[in-house]
C-alpha positions as CSV (number, residue, x, y, z in Angstrom):
1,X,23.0,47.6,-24.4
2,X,22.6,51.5,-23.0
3,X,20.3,53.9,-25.0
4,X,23.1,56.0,-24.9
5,X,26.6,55.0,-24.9
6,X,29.9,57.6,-24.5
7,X,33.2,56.4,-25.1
8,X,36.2,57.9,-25.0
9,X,35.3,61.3,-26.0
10,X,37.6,63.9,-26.6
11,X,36.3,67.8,-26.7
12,X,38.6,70.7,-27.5
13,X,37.9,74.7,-26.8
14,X,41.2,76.0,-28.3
15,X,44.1,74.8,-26.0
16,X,41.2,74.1,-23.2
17,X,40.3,70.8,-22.9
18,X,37.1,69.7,-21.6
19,X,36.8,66.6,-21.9
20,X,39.8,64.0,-22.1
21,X,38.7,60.4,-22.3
22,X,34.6,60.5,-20.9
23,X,32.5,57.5,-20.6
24,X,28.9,57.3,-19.7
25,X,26.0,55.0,-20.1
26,X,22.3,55.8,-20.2
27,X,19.5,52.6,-20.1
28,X,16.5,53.5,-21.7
29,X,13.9,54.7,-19.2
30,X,16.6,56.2,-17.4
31,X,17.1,59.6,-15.8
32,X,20.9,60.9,-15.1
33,X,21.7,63.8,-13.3
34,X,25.1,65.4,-14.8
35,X,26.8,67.5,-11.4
36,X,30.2,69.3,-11.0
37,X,31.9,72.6,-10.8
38,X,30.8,75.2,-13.2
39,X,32.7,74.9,-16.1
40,X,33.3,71.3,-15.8
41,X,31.3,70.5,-19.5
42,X,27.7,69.7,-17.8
43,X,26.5,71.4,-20.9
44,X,28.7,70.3,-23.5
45,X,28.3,67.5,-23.4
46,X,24.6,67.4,-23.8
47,X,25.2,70.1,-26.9
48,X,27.5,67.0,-28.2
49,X,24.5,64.6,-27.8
50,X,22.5,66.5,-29.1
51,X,24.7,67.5,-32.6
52,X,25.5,71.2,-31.7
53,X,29.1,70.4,-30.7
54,X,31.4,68.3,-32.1
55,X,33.8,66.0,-30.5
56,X,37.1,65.8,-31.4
57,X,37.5,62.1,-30.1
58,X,35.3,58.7,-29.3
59,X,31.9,58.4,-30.3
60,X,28.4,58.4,-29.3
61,X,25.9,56.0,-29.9
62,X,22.1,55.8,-29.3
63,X,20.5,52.4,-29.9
64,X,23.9,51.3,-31.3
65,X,23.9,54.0,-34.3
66,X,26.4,56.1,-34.1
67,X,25.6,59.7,-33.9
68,X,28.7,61.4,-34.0
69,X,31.4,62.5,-37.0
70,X,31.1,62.2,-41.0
71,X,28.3,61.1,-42.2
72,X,25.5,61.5,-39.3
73,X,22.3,63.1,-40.1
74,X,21.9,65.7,-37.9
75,X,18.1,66.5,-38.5
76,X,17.3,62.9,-38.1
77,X,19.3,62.5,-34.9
78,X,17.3,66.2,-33.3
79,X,14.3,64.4,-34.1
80,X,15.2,61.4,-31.5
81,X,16.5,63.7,-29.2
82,X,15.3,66.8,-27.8
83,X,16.7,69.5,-26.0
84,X,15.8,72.2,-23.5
85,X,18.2,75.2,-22.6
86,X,17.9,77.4,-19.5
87,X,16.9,80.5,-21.3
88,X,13.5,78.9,-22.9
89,X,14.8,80.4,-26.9
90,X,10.9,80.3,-27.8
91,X,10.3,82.6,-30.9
92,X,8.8,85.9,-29.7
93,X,7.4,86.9,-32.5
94,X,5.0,83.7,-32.5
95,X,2.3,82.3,-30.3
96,X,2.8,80.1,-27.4
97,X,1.2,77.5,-29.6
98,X,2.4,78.2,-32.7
99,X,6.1,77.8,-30.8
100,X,5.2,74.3,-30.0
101,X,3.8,73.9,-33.4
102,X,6.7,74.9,-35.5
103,X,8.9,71.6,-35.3
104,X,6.3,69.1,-35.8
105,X,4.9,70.8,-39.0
106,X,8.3,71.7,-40.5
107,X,10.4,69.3,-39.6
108,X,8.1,65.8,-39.0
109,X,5.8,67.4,-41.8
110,X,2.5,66.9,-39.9
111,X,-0.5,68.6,-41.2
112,X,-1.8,71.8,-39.2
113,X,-4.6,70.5,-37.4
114,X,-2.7,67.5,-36.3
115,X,0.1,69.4,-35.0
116,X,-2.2,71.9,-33.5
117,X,-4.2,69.3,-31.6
118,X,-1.2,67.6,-30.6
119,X,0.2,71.2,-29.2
120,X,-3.1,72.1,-27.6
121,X,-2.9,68.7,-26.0
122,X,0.5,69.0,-24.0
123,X,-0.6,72.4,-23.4
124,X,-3.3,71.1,-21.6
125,X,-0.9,69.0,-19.7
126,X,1.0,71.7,-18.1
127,X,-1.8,73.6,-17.1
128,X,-1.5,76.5,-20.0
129,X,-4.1,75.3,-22.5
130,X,-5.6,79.0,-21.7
131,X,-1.8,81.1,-22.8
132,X,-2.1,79.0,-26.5
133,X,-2.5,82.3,-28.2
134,X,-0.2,84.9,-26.2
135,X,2.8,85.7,-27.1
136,X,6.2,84.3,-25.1
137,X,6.4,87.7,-23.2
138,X,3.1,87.6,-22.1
139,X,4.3,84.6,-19.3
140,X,6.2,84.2,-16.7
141,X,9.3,82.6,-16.6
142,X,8.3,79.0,-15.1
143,X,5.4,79.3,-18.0
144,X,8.0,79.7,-20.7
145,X,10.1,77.1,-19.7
146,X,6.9,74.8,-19.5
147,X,6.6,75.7,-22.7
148,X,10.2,75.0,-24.3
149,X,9.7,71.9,-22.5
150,X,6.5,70.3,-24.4
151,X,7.7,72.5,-27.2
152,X,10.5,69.1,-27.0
153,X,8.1,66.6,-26.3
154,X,6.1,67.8,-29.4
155,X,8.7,65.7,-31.3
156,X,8.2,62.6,-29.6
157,X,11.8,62.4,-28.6
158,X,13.1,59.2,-27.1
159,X,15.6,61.1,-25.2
160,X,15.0,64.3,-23.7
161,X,18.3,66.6,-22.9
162,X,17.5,69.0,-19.9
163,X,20.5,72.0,-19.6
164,X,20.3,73.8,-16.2
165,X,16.1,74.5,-17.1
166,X,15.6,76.2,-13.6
167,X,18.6,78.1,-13.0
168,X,17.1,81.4,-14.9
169,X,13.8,81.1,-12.7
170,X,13.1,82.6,-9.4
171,X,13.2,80.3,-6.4
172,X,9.1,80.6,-6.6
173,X,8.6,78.9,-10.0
174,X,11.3,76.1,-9.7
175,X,9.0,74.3,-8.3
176,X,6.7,74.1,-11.3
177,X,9.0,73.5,-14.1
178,X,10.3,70.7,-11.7
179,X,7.4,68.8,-11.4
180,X,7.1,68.2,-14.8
181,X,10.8,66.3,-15.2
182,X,8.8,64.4,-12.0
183,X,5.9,63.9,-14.3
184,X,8.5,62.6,-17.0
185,X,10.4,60.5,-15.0
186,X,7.4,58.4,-14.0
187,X,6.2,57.7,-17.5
188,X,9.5,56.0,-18.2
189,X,11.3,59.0,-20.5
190,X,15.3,58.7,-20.9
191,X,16.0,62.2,-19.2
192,X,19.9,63.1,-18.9
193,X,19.8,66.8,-17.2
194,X,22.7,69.2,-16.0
195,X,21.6,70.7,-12.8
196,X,22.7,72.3,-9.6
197,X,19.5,71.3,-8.1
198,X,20.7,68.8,-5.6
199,X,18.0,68.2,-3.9
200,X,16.1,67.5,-6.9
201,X,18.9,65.5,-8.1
202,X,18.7,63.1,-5.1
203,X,14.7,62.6,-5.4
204,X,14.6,61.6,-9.2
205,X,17.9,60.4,-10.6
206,X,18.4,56.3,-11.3
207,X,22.1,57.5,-11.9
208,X,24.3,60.4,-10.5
209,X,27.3,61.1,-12.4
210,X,29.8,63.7,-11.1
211,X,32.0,65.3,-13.5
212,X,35.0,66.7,-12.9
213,X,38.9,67.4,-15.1
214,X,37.6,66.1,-18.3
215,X,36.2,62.8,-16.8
216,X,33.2,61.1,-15.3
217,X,34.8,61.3,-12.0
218,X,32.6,59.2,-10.0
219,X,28.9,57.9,-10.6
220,X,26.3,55.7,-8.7
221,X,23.2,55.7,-7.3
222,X,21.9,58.8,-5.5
223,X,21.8,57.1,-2.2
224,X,25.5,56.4,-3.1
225,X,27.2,59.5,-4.3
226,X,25.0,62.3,-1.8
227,X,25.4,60.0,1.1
228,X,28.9,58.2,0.9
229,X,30.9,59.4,-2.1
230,X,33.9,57.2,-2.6
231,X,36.7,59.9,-4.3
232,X,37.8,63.3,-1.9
233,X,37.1,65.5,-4.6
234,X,33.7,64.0,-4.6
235,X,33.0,64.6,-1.2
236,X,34.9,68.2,-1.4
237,X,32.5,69.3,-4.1
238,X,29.2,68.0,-1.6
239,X,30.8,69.8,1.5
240,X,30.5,73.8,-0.6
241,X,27.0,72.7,-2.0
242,X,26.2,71.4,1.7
243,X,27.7,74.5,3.0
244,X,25.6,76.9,0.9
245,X,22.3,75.6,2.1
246,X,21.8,73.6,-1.7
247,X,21.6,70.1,0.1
């Protein structure tokens, strides 16, 4: 059985629909790589994973327990899956540690100094042990998204949700917020990530999934989809990402 299992999922905006009937599977251990058109739902669908949208069809499961419609408890589900958004959302009127602090205190109700050495910890990790006490404005954008990103872990997810984290970075600190997913990937986290990073795509991803009109419309392994997609609009979509220098 997947970690995560999508079936059938329906998901309205108004009279837009985004997705009609979408199925995916995630083993545990796993990283999948979510590509397509913008617009095509890369995002919502890791805001329904993740209990900020709702679906208005199908179901979600992770480790079998449904996680979707009445009854779910949201709080408990955040705390088995975390999420990262491109634009970082750390609190700027607190400390970079206190950021990463805030979660495990309120929500898992760990005592300070256990959250604090816990913070300080991944800090350490990520090469910012020294910014614990600035301020979120005080960094630079890679930094911050370092940051939101153990600011996730600090919750000991079993599933870590990844939404376009470099696409509000310049080019030069891509490279730093990437290596951490690399970092991730090796130590066996479940990592499902919307990215137009193809190249990035191609080096870590078990599982590329391309998503297009409401569907997954084709998936396989990276070897398979970047170097012999099977559907034209597949291989249309590669062609403008070849032809603007992305792959």
């Amino acid at each position: 059985m997947a970690l995560i299992e999508i079936r059938g999922i329906h998901k309205h905006f108004g009279n837009h629909p985004v997705f009609t009937a979408l199925d995916l599977e995630v083993e545990e251990h796993q990283v999948v790589c979510l590509i397509g058109p913008s617009g095509c739902g890369k995002s919502t669908l890791l805001r329904c994973i993740n209990g900020l949208e709702e679906i208005d069809g199908g179901e979600i499961r992770i480790d079998g327990d449904r996680i979707t419609g009445p009854g779910v408890d949201v709080n408990a589900l955040r705390r088995e899956v975390g999420i990262v958004f491109q634009s970082y959302n750390l609190f700027p009127h607190m400390t970079v540690l206190e950021n990463v602090m805030l979660a495990p205190t309120r929500v898992l109700r760990q005592p300070h100094d256990a959250a604090a050495a816990t913070a300080m910890g991944l800090l350490r990790r990520i090469g910012l042990e020294a910014k614990a006490r600035e301020y979120p404005d005080r960094l630079s954008g890679g930094q911050q998204q370092r940051v939101a990103i153990v600011r996730a872990l600090a919750m000991e997810p079993r599933v870590l949700l990844l939404d376009e984290i470099t696409s509000a970075l310049d080019p030069e600190l891509v490279a730093e917020v990437l290596n951490i997913v690399r970092d991730l990937a090796a130590e066996g986290m479940t990592m499902l990530l919307a990215t137009h990073e193809m190249g990035f795509a191609r080096e870590v991803a078990a599982k590329i999934c391309f998503l297009c009109d409401g569907v997954v419309h084709e998936e396989g392994p990276p070897a398979e989809i970047f170097g012999a997609p099977r559907r034209e609009r597949t291989r249309m979509f590669l062609r403008r990402i070849i032809e603007a220098g992305r792959l």
